[in-house]
Structures are given as structure tokens and as C-alpha cells.
C-alpha positions as CSV (number, residue, x, y, z in Angstrom):
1,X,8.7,18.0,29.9
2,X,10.8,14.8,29.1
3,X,13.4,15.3,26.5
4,X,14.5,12.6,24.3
5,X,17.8,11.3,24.9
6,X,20.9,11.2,22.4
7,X,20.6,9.2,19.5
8,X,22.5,8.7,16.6
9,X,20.4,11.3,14.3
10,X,20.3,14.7,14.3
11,X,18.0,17.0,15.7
12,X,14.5,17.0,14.8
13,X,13.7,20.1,13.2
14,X,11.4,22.0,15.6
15,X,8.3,23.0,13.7
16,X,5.8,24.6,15.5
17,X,2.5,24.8,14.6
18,X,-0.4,27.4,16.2
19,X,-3.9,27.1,15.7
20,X,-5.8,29.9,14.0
21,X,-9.4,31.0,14.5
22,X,-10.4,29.7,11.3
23,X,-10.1,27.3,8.3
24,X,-9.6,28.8,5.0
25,X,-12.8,30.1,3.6
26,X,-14.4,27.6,1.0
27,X,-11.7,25.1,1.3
28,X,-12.9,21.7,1.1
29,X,-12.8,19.2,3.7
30,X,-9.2,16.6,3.2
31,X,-11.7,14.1,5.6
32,X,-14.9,13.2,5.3
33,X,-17.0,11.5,8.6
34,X,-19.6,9.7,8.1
35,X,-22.0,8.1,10.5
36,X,-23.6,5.2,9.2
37,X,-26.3,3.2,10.9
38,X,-25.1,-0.8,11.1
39,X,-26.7,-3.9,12.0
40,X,-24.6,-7.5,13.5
41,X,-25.3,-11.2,12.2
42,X,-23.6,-13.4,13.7
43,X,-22.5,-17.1,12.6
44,X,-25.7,-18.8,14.3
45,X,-28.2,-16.4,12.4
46,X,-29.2,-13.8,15.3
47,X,-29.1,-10.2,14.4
48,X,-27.8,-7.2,16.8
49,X,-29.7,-4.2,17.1
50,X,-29.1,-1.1,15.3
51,X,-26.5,0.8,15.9
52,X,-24.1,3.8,15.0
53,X,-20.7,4.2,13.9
54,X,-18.7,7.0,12.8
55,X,-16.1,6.3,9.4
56,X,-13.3,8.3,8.2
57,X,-13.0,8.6,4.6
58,X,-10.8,10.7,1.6
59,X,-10.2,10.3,-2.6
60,X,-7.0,9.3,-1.6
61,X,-7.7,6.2,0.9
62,X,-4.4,4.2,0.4
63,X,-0.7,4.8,1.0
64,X,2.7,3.8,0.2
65,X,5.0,2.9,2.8
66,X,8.9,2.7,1.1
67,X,12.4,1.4,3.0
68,X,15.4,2.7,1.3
69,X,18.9,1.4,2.3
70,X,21.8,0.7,1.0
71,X,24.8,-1.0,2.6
72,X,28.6,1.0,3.8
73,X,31.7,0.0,3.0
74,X,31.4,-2.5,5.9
75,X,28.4,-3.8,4.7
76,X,26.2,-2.6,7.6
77,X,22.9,-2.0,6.2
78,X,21.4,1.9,6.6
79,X,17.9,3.0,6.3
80,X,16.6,6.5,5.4
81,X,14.4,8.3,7.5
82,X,12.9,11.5,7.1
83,X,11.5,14.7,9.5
84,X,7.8,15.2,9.6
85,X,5.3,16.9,11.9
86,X,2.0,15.8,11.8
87,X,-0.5,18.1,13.2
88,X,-2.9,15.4,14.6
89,X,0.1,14.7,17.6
90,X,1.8,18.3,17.8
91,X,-2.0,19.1,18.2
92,X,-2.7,16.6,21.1
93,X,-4.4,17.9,24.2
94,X,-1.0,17.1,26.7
95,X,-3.5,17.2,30.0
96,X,-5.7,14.4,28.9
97,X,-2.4,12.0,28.2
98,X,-1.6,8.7,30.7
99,X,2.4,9.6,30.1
100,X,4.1,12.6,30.5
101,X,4.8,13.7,26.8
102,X,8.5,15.1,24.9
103,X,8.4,18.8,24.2
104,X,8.8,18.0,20.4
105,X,5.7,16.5,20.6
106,X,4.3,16.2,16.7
107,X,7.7,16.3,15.5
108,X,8.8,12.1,14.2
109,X,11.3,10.4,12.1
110,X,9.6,8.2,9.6
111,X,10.6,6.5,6.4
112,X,9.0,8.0,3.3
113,X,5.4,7.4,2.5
114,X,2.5,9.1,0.5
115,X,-0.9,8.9,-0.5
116,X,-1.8,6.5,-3.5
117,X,-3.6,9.0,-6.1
118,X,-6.5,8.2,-7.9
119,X,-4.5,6.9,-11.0
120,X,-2.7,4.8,-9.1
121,X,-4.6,2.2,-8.1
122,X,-3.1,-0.7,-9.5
123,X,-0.1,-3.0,-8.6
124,X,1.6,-1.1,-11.3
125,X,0.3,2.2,-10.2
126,X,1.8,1.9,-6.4
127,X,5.1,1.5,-7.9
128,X,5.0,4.4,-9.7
129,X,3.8,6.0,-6.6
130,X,6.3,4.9,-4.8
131,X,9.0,6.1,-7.2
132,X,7.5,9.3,-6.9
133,X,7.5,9.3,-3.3
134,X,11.0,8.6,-3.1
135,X,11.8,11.2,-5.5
136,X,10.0,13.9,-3.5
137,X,10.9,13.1,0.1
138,X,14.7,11.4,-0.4
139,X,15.8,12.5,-3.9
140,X,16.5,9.8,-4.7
141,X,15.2,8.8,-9.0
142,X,14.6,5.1,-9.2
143,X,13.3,2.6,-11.9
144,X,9.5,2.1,-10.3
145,X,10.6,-1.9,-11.1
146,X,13.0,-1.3,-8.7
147,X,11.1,-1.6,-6.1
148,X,10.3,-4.4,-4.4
149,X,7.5,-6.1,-1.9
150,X,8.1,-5.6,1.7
151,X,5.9,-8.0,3.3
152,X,1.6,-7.7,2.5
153,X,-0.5,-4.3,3.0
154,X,-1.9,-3.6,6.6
155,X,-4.6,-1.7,7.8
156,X,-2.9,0.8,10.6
157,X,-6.2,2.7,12.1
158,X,-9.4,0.3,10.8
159,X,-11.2,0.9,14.1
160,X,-11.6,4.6,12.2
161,X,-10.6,4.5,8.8
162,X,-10.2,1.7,6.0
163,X,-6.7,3.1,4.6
164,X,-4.1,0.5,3.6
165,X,-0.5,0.6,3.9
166,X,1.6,-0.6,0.5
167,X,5.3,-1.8,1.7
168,X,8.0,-1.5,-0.7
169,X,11.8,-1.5,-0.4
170,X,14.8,-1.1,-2.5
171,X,18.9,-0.4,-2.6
172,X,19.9,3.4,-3.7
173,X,23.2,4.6,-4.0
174,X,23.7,7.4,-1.4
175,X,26.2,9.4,-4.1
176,X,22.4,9.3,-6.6
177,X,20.8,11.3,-3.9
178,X,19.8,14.9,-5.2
179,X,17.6,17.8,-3.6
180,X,13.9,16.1,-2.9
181,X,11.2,17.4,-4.9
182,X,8.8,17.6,-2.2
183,X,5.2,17.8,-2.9
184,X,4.8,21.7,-2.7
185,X,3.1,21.2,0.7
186,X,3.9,23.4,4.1
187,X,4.3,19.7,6.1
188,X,7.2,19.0,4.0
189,X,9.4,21.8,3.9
190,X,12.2,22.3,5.8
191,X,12.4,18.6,6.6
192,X,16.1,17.2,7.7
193,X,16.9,13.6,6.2
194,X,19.5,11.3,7.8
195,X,20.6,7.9,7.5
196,X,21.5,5.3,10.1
197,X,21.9,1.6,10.6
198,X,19.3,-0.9,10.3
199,X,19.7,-1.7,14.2
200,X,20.3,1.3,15.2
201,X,16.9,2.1,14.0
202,X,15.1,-0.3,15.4
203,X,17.2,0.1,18.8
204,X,14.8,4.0,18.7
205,X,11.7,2.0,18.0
206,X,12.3,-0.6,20.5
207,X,12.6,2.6,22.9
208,X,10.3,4.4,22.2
209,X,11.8,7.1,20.4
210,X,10.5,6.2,16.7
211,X,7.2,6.2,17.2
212,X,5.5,6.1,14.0
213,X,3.9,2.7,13.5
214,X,4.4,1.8,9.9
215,X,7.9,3.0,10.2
216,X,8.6,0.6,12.8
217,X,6.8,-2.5,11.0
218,X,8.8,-2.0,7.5
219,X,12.2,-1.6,9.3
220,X,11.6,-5.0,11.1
221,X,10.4,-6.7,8.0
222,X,13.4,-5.1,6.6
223,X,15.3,-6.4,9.3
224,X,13.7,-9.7,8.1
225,X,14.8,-10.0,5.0
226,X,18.1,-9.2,5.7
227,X,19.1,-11.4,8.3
């Protein structure tokens, strides 16, 4: 298997994850699928035949997407990232891939994000969101007007599902940082956080070895702003 080269962040943490035979009994289902039957009009009036599609759906539809950095005593801008595994990639069937793929496959670095609950929906709510995010993932306890814009919401899957991604950014002082809440889930214990230059970052992204999407997009826009 390819291994990734050096880079200037630590190890990932390797979390495995197995399979077991069988989901918890009576949990409910986090997705929903549903296969709707659709029908095409196009601009000059004629009308497609019927056809299927399959949609992804959950309560919480939307996310928040949040760049913190602050600057050394330099003033080289740095950007936190955090550890994740997502079981969706560690999960990925290797034999069907077109590339050979890294044996801490499932494990990325990403900047912090979460799900925008049901409260939340409101351009006030996603900053409190956000906020919340940052204090469970960083550790970091910011005023949710604080927080800033970081370019317009994007749709990262909408072949599948109709999720949004909310941008925000703001400056922390790395001295503020304290223990992260977390979020009392199994995906994000454990977790090792790290900071690193802005261009250093995207140096990994350009190759290849950050390879979550919205991660990438905010440190650019980021990148953006800054210059």
C-alpha cells in the first residue's frame, strides 16, 4: 500500500474501524433514501419521460464549515485542522478503486465542521452553530459574532444529497485554546489537533494529501482573503 509522505503534521491517529454483523437493534436510520419518480421540461416546452432517482435525506441537512487561524510572531498565518475517520472511506471496497489507495485509508485532516441542528436554521443560528463547533472540536470559546463569512454556501454532493455547506472564519488566540468538548460521539474521540501554515496547508491539498473537499475550498478562500 502507498504511504503518505512526511509532512509538516503529525501522525494521523490510526483508527480502525471493523464491521459487525449487525446494526444496533431498533436504532433508527441517521439517512433516509428515497426514490422518487421525476419527469424533465425543458425550455422549448417538451417533456422527458418518467424516470427514477434515488435522494439522500436527514433532520440535519446542512453544515457548518469553520477556518480558524491566527497569525505567529512572524505573522505567518496558521490554520487548524483536526483528525477524523469517516467510515464511508475507511469502509471503501480498495479492489474496485482506479488508484492504488494509502493504508490509513478513512483516516483525514479537516478543519472543523458540524451539522446545523434543527434550531439553527437561521443566519443567526449558524453562528451559534459554529461557535459550538469550534468549542467542541478545537476548544476554542468564541463570541458567535466573531465569526465571519468565508465566501457563499456550496452544495458538496448534489448529485446525491441537497446538503449545504456554511463557511465561516475567524482569529483565536492559540494561548485561549482548552480541552474540546467534543460531541459525546465515538468518531470524535481520540482525535489529534495540529496547526500549520496557511501554505503549507494548501501545499497537502495541492498534493493530494488533504483530501477532504470543503477543507480544501475554505483554506483557499482563506488564502483569498488574506493575500
Amino acid at each position: 500500500m502507498l504511504r503518505a509522505p512526511a509532512m509538516p503534521l503529525p501522525p494521523l491517529p490510526r483508527i480502525l474501524l471493523t464491521q459487525e454483523q449487525h446494526a444496533e437493534p431498533g436504532s433508527p436510520a441517521f439517512l433516509r433514501v428515497e426514490r422518487v419518480m421525476l419527469r424533465a421540461t425543458f425550455p422549448d416546452g417538451e417533456q422527458s419521460e418518467p424516470f427514477s432517482y434515488d435522494i439522500v435525506d436527514r433532520q440535519r441537512l446542512d453544515a457548518v464549515v469553520i477556518a480558524a487561524h491566527f497569525r505567529d510572531e512572524k505573522g505567518v498565518r496558521h490554520v487548524y485542522l483536526r483528525s477524523s475517520v469517516r467510515p464511508p472511506v475507511a469502509l471503501r471496497n480498495r479492489a474496485t478503486s482506479p488508484i492504488e489507495e494509502r493504508d490509513d485509508l478513512g483516516n483525514l485532516w479537516e478543519l472543523p465542521a458540524g451539522l446545523v441542528e434543527v434550531e439553527e436554521r437561521s443566519p443567526e443560528g449558524l453562528l451559534l452553530c459554529a461557535a459550538r463547533e469550534l468549542q467542541e472540536e478545537l476548544g476554542f470559546e468564541v463570541d458567535p459574532r466573531a465569526l465571519a463569512p468565508l465566501g457563499p454556501s456550496s452544495f458538496p454532493a448534489p448529485g446525491m444529497v441537497g446538503e449545504r455547506h456554511f463557511f465561516f472564519h475567524v482569529e483565536v488566540d492559540p494561548a485561549r485554546r482548552t480541552t474540546p468538548t467534543e460531541d459525546g460521539s465515538v468518531l470524535e474521540r481520540k482525535a489529534t489537533i495540529a496547526a500549520l501554515s496557511l501554505d503549507e496547508a494548501l501545499a497537502l491539498a495541492r498534493s493530494g494529501l488533504l483530501e477532504d473537499e470543503k477543507t480544501e475550498l475554505a483554506l483557499r478562500r482563506l488564502a483569498e482573503l488574506a493575500s
